[in-house]
C-alpha positions in Angstrom: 34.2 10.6 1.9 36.7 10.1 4.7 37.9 7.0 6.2 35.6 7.4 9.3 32.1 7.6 7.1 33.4 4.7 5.0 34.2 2.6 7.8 30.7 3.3 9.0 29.0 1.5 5.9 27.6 -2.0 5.9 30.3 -4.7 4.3 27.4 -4.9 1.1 27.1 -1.6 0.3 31.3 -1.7 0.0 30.7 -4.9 -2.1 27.6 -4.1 -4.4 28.0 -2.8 -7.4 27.1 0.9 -8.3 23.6 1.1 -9.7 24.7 3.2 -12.3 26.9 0.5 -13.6 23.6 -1.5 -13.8 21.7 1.6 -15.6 24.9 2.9 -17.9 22.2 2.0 -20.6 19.9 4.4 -19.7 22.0 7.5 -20.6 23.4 6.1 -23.8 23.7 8.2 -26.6 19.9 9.5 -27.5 20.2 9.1 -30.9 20.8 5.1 -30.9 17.5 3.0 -31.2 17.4 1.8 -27.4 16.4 -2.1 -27.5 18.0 -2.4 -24.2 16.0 -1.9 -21.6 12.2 -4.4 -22.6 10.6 -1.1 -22.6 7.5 -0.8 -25.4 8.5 0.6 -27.9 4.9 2.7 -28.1 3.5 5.3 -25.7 0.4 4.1 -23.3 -3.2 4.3 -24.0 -4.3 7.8 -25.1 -6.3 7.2 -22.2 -3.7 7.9 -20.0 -2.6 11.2 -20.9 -6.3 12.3 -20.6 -5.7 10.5 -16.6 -2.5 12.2 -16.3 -4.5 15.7 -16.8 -6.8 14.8 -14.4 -4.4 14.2 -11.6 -3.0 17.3 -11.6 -5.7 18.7 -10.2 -5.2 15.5 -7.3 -1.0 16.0 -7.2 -1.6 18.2 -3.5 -2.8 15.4 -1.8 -1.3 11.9 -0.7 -2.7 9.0 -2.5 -5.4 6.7 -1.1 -4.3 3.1 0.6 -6.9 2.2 -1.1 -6.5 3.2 -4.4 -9.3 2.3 -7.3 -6.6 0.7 -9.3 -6.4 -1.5 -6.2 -10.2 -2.5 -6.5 -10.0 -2.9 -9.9 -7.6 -5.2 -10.2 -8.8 -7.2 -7.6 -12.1 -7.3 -9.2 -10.7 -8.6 -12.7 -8.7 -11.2 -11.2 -11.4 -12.6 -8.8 -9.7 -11.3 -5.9 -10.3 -10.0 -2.5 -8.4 -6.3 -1.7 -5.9 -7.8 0.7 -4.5 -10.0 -2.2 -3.4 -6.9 -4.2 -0.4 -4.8 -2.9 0.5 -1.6 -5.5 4.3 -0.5 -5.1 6.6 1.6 -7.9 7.0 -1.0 -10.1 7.6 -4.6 -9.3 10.9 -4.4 -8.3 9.9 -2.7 -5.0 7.7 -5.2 -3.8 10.2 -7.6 -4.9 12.9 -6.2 -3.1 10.5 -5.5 -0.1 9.1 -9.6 0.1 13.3 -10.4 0.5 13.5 -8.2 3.2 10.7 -9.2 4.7 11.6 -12.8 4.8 15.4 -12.8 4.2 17.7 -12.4 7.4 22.0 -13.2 6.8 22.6 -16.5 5.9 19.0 -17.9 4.9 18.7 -20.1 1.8 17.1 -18.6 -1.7 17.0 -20.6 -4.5 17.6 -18.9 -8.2 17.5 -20.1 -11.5 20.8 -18.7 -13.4 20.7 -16.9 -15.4 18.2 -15.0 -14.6 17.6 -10.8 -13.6 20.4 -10.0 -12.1 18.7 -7.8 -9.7 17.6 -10.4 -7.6 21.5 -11.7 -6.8 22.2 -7.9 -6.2 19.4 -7.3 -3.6 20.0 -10.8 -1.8 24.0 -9.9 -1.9 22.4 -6.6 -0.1 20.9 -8.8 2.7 23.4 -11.3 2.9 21.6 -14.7 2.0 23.0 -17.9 0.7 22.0 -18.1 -3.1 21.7 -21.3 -4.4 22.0 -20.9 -8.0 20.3 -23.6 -10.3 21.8 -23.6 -13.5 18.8 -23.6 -17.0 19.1 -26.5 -19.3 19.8 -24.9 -23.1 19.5 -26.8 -26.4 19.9 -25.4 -30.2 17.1 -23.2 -29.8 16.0 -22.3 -25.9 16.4 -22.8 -22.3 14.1 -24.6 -20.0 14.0 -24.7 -16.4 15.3 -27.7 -14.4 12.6 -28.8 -11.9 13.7 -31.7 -10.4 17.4 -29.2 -10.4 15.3 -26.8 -8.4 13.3 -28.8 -6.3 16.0 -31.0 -5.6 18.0 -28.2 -4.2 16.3 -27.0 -1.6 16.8 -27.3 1.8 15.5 -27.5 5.6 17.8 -24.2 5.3 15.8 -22.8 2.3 13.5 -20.0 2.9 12.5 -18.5 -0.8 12.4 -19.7 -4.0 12.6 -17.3 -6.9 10.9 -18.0 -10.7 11.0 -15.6 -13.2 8.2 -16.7 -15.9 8.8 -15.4 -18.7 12.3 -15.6 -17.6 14.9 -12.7 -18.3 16.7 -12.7 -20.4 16.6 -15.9 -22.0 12.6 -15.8 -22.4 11.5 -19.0 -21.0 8.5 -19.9 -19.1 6.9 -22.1 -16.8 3.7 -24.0 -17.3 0.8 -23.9 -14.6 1.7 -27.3 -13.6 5.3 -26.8 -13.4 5.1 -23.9 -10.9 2.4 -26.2 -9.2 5.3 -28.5 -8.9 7.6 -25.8 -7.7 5.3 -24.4 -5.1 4.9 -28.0 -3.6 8.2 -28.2 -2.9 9.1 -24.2 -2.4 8.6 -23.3 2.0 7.6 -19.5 0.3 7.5 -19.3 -3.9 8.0 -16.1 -5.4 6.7 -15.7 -8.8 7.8 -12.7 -11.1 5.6 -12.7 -13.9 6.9 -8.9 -15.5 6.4 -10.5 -18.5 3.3 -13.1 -18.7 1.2 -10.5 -20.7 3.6 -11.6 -24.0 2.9 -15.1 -22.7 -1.0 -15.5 -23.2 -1.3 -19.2 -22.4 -0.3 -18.7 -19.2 -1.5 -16.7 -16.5 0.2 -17.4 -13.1 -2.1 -15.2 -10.9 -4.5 -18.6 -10.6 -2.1 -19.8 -8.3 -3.1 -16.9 -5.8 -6.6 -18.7 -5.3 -5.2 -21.6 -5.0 -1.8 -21.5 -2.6 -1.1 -19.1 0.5 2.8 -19.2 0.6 3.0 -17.8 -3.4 3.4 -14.5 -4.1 2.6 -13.6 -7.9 4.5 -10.3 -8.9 3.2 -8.1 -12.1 3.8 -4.7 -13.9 2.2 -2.1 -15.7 6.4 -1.2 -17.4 5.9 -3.7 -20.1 2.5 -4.6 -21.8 0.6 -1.4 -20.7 3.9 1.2 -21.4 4.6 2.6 -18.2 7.6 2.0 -17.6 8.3 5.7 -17.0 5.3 6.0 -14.4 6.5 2.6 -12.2 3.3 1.3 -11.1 3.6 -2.9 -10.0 1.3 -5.0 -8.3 1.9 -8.1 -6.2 -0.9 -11.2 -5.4 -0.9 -13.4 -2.9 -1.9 -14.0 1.2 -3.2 -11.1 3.0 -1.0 -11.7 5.7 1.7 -12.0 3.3 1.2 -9.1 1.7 0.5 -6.8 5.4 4.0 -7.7 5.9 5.2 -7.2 2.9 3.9 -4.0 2.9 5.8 -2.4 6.1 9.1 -2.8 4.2 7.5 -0.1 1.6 7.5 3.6 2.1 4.5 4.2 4.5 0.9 5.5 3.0 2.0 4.7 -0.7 5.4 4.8 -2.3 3.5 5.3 -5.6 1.8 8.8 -6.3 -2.0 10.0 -7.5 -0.8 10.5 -11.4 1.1 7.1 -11.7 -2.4 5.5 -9.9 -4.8 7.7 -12.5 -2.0 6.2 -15.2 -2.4 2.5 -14.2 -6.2 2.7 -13.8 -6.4 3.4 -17.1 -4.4 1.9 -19.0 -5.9 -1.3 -17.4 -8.9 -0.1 -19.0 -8.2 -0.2 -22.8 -8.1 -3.7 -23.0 -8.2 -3.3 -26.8 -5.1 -1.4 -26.9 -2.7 -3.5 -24.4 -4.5 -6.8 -26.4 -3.1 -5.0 -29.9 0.7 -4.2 -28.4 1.3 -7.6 -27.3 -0.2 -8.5 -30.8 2.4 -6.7 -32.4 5.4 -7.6 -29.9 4.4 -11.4 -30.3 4.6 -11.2 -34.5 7.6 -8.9 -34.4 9.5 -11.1 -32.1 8.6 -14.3 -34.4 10.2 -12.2 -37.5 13.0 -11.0 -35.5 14.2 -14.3 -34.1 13.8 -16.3 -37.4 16.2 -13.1 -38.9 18.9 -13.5 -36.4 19.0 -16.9 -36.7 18.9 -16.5 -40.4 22.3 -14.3 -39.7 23.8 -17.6 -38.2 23.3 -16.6 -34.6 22.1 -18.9 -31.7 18.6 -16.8 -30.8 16.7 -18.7 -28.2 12.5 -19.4 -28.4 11.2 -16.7 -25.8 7.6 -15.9 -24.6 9.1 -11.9 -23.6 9.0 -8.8 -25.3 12.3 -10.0 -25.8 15.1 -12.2 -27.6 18.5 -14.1 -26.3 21.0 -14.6 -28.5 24.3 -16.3 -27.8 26.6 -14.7 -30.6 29.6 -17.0 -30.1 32.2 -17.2 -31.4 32.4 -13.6 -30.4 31.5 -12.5 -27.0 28.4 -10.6 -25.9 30.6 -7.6 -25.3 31.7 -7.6 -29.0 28.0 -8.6 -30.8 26.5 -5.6 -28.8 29.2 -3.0 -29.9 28.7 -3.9 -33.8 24.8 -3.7 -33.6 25.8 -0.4 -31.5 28.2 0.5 -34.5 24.8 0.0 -36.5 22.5 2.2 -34.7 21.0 -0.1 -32.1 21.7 -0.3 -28.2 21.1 -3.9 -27.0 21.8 -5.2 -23.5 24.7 -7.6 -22.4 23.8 -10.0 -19.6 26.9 -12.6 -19.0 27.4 -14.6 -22.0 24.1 -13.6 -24.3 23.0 -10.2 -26.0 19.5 -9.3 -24.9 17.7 -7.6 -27.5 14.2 -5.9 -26.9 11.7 -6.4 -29.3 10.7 -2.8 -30.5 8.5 -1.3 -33.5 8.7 -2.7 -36.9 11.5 0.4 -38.3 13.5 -0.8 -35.2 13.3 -3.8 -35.6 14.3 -3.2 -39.4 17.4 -1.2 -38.1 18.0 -3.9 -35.5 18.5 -6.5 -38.6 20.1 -4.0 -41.2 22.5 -3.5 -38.5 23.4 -7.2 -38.2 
């Protein structure tokens, strides 16, 4: 690139990161067991690959606005149409509700840690991130609500919880993202994770407040991850707006829609996965903990572990030297919860 193009760029895409730094994961060495990424560990439904047939005969034509994977999920979550928004994956609608309400300089309020893609997209857009640090005992990490509340602002515009929160697996009750929400101008709600979390179902919130914006998968407890199919609740109006910062018609396509549809469908088989991921993750946590490491109480398809005295670098490259990719985020290892023989791997290898 010569200097002329480079000087062109915006100052955030000369300070962000790569994405493929981010992703490195991704294209690690096939033949490791890859508990890095909170992928399932299983394929979807078998329903699906009969819906994925079926949309090839669909793939010539652009995808409905109104997709029935739209209806339907309005329909099982009491909804009206306007209060469902489909985008690929979560992280788009994410990423399009900052930049729909984010301009330079405008407050957010995070919890820390937390995904580290919200900090990169928000860097993108220039806002001031407050950063509210988790509490952390022995054995898990809670959010600080009076922290949070207390720290915004006249200045604050958005405030971000992640529940179940990655990666250290905690969540917020009903009455605690109430208590957010009262104090939160705009309350964004990523709830990726809140199939693993069944005591808690955040979308109620939607019928009950017009400035929160619940956001939800199909990557996680229905195994798309592949596909990217996400759904955000909230406001009509919210979400019309939200919507023009997403590729116009439909960003996602007529085989990932047949996908979603049904693999919302097979309740009994997205009721048995989380089954599994809950009863695994109990056994894996009590074994790492049984190895002498700090591993935190999570309600994800996930663990935390703090391995100190070594760093996280160091833990994950022994487990590597094992067999096993797991994920580094700052100072803890992040280790997915897959099937039972990886799992088995995952603890042979510590």
């Amino acid at each position: 690139m010569t200097r002329k193009v480079e000087s062109l760029l915006v100052p955030a895409a000369q300070r962000l990161q790569p994405a493929s730094v981010y992703l490195a994961h991704l294209d690690a060495d096939p033949s490791l067991v890859r508990l890095a990424s909170n992928e399932s560990a299983e394929p979807p439904s078998p329903r699906v690959a009969a819906a994925l047939a079926e949309a090839y005969a669909h793939a010539h034509r652009y995808p409905s606005l109104l997709p029935p994977l739209r209806r339907e999920l309005a329909a099982r979550l009491e909804l009206d149409v306007g209060q469902v928004l489909i985008g690929a994956g979560s992280t788009e609608l994410i990423d399009a509700m900052f930049r729909a309400f984010i301009r330079a300089g405008d407050e957010v309020v995070l919890p820390s840690p937390s995904w580290p893609v919200y900090l990169t997209r928000l860097t993108a857009l220039e806002a001031a991130v407050v950063k509210v640090p988790l509490r952390a005992d022995a054995s898990r990490f809670v959010y600080d609500i009076d922290a949070l509340t207390q720290a915004i602002t006249p200045e604050t515009k958005l405030v971000v919880a992640c529940t179940p929160n990655n990666p250290t697996g905690n969540a917020l009750s009903l009455d605690e993202l109430r208590a957010l929400a009262e104090a939160a101008p705009m309350l964004l709600v990523d709830a990726a994770y809140a199939e693993f979390d069944p005591a808690v179902d955040p979308s109620v919130l939607v019928h009950e407040l017009g400035h929160v914006v619940v956001t939800r998968t199909f990557s996680k407890a229905h195994s798309l991850a592949g596909l990217r199919v996400g759904y955000a609740l909230g406001d009509p109006q919210v979400l019309d707006y939200i919507a023009r910062f997403l590729v116009p018609g439909s960003s996602v396509g007529v085989a990932a829609l047949a996908a979603a549809s049904a693999a919302l469908a097979d309740d009994e088989y997205t009721r048995e996965h989380v089954e599994h991921v809950i009863a695994e993750r109990a056994r894996v946590t009590a074994a790492l903990r049984a190895h002498g490491l700090r591993a935190f109480d999570s309600s994800g398809n996930f663990v935390a572990v703090d391995p100190a005295p070594a760093t996280a670098e160091e833990a994950a490259g022994m487990i590597r030297d094992g067999g096993v990719l797991v994920r580094v985020l700052g100072d803890l290892v992040r280790i997915t919860i897959g099937s039972a023989e990886q799992n088995d791997l995952l603890i042979s290898a510590l």
